[in-house]
C-alpha positions in Angstrom: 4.3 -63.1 141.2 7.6 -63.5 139.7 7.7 -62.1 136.7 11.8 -62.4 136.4 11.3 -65.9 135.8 12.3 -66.9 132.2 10.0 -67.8 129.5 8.7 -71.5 129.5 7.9 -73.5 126.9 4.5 -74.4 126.5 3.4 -78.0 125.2 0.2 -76.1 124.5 -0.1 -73.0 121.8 -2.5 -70.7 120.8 -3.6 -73.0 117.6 -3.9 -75.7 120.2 -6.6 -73.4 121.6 -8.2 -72.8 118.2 -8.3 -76.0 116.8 -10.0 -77.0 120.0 -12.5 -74.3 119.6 -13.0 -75.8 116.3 -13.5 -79.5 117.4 -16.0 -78.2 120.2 -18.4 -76.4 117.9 -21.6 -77.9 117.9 -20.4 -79.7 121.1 -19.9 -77.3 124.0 -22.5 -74.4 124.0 -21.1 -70.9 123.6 -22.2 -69.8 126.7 -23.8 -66.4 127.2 -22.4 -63.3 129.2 -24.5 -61.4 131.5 -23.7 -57.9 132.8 -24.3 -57.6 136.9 -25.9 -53.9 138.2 -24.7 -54.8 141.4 -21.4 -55.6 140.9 -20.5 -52.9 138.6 -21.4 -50.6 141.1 -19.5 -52.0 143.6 -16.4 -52.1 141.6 -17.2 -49.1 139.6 -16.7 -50.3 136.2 -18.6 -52.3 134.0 -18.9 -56.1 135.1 -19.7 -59.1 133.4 -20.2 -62.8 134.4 -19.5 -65.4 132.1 -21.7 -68.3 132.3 -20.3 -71.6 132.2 -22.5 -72.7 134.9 -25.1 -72.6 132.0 -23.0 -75.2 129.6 -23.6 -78.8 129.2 -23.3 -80.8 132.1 -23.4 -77.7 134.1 -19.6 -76.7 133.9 -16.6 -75.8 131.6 -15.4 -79.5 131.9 -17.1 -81.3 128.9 -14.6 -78.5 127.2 -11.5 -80.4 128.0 -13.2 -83.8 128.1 -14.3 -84.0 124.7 -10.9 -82.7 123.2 -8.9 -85.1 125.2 -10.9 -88.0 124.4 -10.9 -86.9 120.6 -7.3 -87.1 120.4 -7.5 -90.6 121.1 -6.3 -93.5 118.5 -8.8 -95.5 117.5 -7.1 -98.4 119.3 -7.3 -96.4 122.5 -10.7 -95.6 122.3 -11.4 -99.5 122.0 -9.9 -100.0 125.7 -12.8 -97.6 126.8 -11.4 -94.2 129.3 -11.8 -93.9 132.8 -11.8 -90.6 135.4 -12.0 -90.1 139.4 -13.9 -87.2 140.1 -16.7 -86.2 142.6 -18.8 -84.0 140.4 -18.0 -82.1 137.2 -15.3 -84.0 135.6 -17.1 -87.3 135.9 -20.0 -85.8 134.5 -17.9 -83.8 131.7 -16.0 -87.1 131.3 -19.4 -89.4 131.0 -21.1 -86.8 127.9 -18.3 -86.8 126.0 -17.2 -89.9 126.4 -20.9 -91.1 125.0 -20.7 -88.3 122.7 -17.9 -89.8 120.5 -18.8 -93.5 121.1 -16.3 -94.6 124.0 -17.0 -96.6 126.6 -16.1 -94.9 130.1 -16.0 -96.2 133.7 -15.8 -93.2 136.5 -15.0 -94.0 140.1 -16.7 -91.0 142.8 -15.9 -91.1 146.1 -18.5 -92.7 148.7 -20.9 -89.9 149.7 -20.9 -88.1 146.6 -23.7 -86.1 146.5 -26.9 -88.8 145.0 -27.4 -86.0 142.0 -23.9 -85.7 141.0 -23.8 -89.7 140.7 -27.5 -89.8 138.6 -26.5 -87.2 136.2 -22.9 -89.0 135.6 -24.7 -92.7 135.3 -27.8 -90.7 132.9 -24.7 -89.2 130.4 -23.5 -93.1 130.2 -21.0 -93.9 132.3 -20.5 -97.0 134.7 -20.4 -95.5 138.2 -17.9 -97.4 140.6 -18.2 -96.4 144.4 -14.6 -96.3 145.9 -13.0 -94.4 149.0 -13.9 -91.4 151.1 -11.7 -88.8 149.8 -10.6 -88.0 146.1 -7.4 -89.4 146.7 -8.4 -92.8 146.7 -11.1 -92.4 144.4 -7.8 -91.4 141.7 -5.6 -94.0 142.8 -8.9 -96.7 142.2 -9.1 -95.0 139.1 -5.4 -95.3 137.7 -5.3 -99.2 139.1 -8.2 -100.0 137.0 -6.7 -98.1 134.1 -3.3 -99.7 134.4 -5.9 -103.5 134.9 -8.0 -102.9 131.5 -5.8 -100.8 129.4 -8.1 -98.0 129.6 -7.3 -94.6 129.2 -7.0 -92.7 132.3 -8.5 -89.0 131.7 -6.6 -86.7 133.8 -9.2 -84.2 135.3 -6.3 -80.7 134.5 -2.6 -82.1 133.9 -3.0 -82.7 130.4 -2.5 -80.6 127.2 -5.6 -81.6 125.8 -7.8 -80.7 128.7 -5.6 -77.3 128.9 -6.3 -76.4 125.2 -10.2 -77.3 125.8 -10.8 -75.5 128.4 -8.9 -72.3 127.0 -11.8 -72.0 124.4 -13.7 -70.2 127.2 -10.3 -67.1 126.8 -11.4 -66.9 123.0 -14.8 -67.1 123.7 -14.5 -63.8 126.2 -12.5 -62.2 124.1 -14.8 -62.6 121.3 -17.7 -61.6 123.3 -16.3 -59.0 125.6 -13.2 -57.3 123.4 -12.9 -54.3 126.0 -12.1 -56.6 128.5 -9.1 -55.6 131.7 -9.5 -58.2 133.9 -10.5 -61.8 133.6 -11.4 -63.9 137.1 -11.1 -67.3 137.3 -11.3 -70.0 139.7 -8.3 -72.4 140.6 -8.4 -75.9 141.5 -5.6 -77.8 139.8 -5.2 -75.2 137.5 -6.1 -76.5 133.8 -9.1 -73.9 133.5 -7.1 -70.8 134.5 -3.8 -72.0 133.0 -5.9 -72.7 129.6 -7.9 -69.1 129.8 -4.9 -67.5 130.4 -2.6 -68.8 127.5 -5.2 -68.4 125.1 -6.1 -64.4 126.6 -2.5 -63.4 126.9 -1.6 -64.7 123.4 -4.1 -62.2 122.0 -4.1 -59.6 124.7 -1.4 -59.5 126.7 -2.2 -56.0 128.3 -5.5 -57.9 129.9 -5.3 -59.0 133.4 -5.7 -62.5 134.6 -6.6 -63.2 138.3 -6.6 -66.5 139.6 -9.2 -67.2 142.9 -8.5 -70.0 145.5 -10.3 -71.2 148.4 -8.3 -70.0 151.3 -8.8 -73.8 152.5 -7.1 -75.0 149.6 -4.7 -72.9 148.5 -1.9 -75.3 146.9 -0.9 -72.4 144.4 0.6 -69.7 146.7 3.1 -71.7 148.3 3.7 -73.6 145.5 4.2 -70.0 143.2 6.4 -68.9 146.4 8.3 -72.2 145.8 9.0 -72.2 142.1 7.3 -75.6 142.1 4.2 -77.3 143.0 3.7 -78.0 146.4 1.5 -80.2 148.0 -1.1 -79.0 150.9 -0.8 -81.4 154.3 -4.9 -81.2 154.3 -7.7 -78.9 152.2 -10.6 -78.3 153.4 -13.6 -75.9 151.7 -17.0 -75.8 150.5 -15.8 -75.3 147.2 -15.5 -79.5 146.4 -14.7 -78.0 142.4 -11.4 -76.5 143.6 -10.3 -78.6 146.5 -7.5 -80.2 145.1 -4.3 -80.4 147.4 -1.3 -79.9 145.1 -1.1 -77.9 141.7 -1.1 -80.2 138.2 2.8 -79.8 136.5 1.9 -78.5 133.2 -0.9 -75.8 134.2 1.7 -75.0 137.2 4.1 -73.5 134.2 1.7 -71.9 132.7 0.0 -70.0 135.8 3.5 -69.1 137.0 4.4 -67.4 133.9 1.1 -65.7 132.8 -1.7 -65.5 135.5 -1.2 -61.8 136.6 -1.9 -62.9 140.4 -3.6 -65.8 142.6 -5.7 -64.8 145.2 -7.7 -66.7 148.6 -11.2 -66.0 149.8 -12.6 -67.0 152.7 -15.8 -69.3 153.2 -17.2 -66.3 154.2 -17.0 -64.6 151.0 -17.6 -67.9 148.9 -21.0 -68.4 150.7 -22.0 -64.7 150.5 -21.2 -64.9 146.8 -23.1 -67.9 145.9 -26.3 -66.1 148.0 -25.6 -63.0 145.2 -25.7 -64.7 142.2 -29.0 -66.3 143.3 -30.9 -63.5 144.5 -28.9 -61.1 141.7 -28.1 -62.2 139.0 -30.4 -65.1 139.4 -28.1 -67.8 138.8 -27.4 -71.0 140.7 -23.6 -71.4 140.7 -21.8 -73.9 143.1 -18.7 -72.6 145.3 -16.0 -72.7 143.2 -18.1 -71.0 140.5 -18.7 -68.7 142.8 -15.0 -67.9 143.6 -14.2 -64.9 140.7 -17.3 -63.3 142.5 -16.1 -63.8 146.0 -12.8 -62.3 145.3 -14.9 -59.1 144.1 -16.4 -58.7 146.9 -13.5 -59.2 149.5 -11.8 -56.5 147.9 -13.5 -54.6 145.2 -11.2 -51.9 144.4 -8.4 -53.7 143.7 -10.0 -54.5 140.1 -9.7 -52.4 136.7 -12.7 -52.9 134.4 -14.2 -53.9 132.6 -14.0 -57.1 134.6 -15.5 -60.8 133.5 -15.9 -63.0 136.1 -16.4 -66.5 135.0 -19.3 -69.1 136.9 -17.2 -71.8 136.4 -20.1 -74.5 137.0 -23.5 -74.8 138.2 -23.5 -78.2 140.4 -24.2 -77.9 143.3 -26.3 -80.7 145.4 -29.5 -79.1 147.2 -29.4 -80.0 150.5 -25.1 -78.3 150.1 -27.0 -75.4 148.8 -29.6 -75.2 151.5 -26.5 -75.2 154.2 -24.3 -72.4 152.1 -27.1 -69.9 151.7 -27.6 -70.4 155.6 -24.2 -69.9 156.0 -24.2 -67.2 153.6 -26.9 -65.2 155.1 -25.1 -65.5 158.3 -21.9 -63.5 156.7 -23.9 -61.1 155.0 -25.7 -59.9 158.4 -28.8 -61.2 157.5 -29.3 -63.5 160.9 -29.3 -62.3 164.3 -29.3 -64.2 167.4 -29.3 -63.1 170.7 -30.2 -64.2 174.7 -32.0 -61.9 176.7 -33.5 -61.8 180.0 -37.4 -61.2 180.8 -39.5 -61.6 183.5 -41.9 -64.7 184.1 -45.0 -64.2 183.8 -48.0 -64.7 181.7 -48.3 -62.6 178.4 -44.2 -62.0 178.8 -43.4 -63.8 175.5 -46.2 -62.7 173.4 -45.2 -58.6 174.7 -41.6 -60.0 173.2 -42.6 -61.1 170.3 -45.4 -58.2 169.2 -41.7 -55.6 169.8 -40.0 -57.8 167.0 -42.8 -57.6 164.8 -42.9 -54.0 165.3 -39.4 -54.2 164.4 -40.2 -56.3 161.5 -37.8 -59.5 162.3 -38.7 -62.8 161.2 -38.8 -65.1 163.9 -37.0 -68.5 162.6 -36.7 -70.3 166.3 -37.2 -69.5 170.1 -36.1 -71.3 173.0 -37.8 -70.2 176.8 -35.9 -71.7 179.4 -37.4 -71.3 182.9 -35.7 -73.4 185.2 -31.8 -72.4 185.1 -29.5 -71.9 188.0 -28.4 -68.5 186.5 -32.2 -67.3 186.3 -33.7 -65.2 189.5 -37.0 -66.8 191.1 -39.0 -64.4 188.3 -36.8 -65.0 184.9 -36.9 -66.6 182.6 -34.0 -66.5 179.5 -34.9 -66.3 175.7 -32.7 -67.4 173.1 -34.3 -66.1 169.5 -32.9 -66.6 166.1 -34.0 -63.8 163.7 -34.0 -63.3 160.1 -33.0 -59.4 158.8 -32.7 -57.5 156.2 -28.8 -56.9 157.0 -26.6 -55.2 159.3 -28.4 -51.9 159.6 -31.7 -53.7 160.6 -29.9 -56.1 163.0 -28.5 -53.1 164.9 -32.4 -51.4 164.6 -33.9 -54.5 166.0 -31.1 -54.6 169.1 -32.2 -50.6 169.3 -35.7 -51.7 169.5 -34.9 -54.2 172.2 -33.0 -52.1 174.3 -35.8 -49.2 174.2 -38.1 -51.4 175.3 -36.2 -52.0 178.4 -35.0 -55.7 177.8 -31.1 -56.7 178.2 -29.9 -58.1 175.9 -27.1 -60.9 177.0 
């Protein structure tokens, strides 16, 4: 990062931060930090997770929300607030909104996932249906604001959703003081570039590493720019950070004081979500899941102690049934394979009883018997395993091969 750029004025400050902090006591919970085993001995140094996946409404959002909708005049608050979002905002957006007495509207995308839309409607918001994509969801959004008069609530380009979501920076600090590195998750940018203002203006000798979804990664180009940029088409699991082109106020703020921005893979995002559930035994969505992928695609590259922070917890089951599939995958822990045998009766079973041996689950089996490719006595096997890892996929292929099969 460019770190010859001059200084930028802020239109958000440390006290913005605190007073914040203040307005959110007794509002947003002060969510707990867990040390991870695993991680700390991957990376060698202490490692804690900060769980935001554990606040109200399942994410750091209702931080922002509830400041932003706070500051409102009296007379604005009359004209009710509005929000586009797929998931966390709408939800922060919908709490706080009932929290402090305002009406609010919030317009999700068509196919938004049926538990994202409950919870929003259950917190008190009127749920409109628009579009397919985000995009139009936000422009339905700001038409109906500009209709009503209500007050559109930006999801991260705003001060007051900057200085709410920095609470989490004082919140580490507080609760982690030897802290080196803090790891955070960038969509838009209003949660890093509020952690980061409110960490570096205490501690500027701690590190701040921002984490993007290779499939969305607005902020590289955009840092390599000297302005935001915005992406021809995103794509990623990780719906909390899929946003196309960096907000203009946490844009300033992440080019002057986040340390570095880096991409993971879907790869790494998928195996990470799979090790906070059987780990740490959290359930974190995607882009919560982000600090922890970046720890894993490239754990020496950190100094500890580290905090990565679960950014949110939302994450629709049958989504979460595909990822830890897909995570399982990456992390070695499936093995499929064709092989050859020869037809005849007691063939499969004599296949089946060397896997066992082996001690691979069995999740699916095809026999096909009638194939061009096949002699007059083969037959073809296609079998989907489930492993313990790389080590026990290779042990099963072993076993295989000793037992005089070829594997195709």
């Amino acid at each position: 990062m460019d770190r010859a750029a001059p200084a930028v004025h802020h239109p958000i400050t440390l006290d913005d931060v605190r007073g914040a902090h203040k307005m959110l006591s007794g509002v947003a919970r002060v969510t707990p930090m867990e040390g991870s085993r695993y991680l700390t001995g991957l990376i060698g140094s202490p490692v804690h997770l900060k769980c935001e996946n554990l606040q109200r409404t399942g994410s750091f959002k209702v931080r922002g929300a509830y400041v932003r909708i706070a500051g409102l005049t009296q007379e604005e608050r009359s004209a009710g607030v509005v929000a586009a979002s797929a998931g966390n905002h709408a939800q922060g957006v919908a709490l706080a909104a009932s929290l402090l007495g305002v009406r609010s509207t919030v317009f999700m995308p068509v196919g938004a996932p049926l538990p994202k839309i409950a919870a929003t409607r259950d917190y008190g918001a009127e749920v409109r249906m628009h579009g397919q994509v985000v995009d139009e969801t936000l422009r339905a959004a700001k038409a109906y604001a500009e209709e009503t008069g209500a007050v559109f609530i930006h999801p991260f380009d705003h001060p007051d959703i900057i200085a709410g979501q920095g609470t989490v920076g004082l919140e580490i600090l507080e609760q982690c003081p030897e802290v080196r590195t803090i790891v955070v998750g960038i969509g838009g940018g209003g949660f890093a570039a509020g952690v980061a203002l409110a960490v570096k203006a205490l501690r500027p000798d701690v590190k701040v590493i921002g984490v993007q979804a290779a499939g969305a990664a607005a902020y590289p180009p955009s840092l390599a720019a000297g302005r935001p940029v915005a992406l021809d088409a995103v794509a990623t699991m990780a719906d909390g950070i899929m946003v196309g082109r960096p907000g203009d106020i946490p844009f300033k703020i992440i080019r002057e004081l986040v340390d570095e921005v880096r991409t993971v893979s879907e790869d790494a995002l998928s195996s990470a979500l799979l090790l906070c559930l059987e780990r740490a035994k959290m359930v974190v969505e995607p882009a919560g899941a982000s600090p922890v992928a970046a720890l894993l695609s490239d754990p020496d590259s950190f100094e500890g102690p580290v905090v990565a922070v679960l950014s949110g917890g939302n994450v629709d089951p049958l989504l979460m049934q595909r990822i830890l599939r897909h995570g399982m995958a990456a992390a070695g822990r499936y093995l499929s394979l064709r092989l050859r045998v020869t037809d005849r009766p007691g063939a499969l079973a004599t296949l089946l009883a060397v896997l066992s041996e082996a001690d691979a689950n069995v999740l699916d089996v095809s026999h096909v018997r009638t194939d061009p490719r096949l002699g007059l006595t083969e037959a073809e096997v296609e079998l989907h395993l489930e492993t313990k890892g790389p080590e026990h996929c290779e042990a099963v292929e072993a076993a295989l091969l000793g037992a005089g099969y070829v594997v195709i």
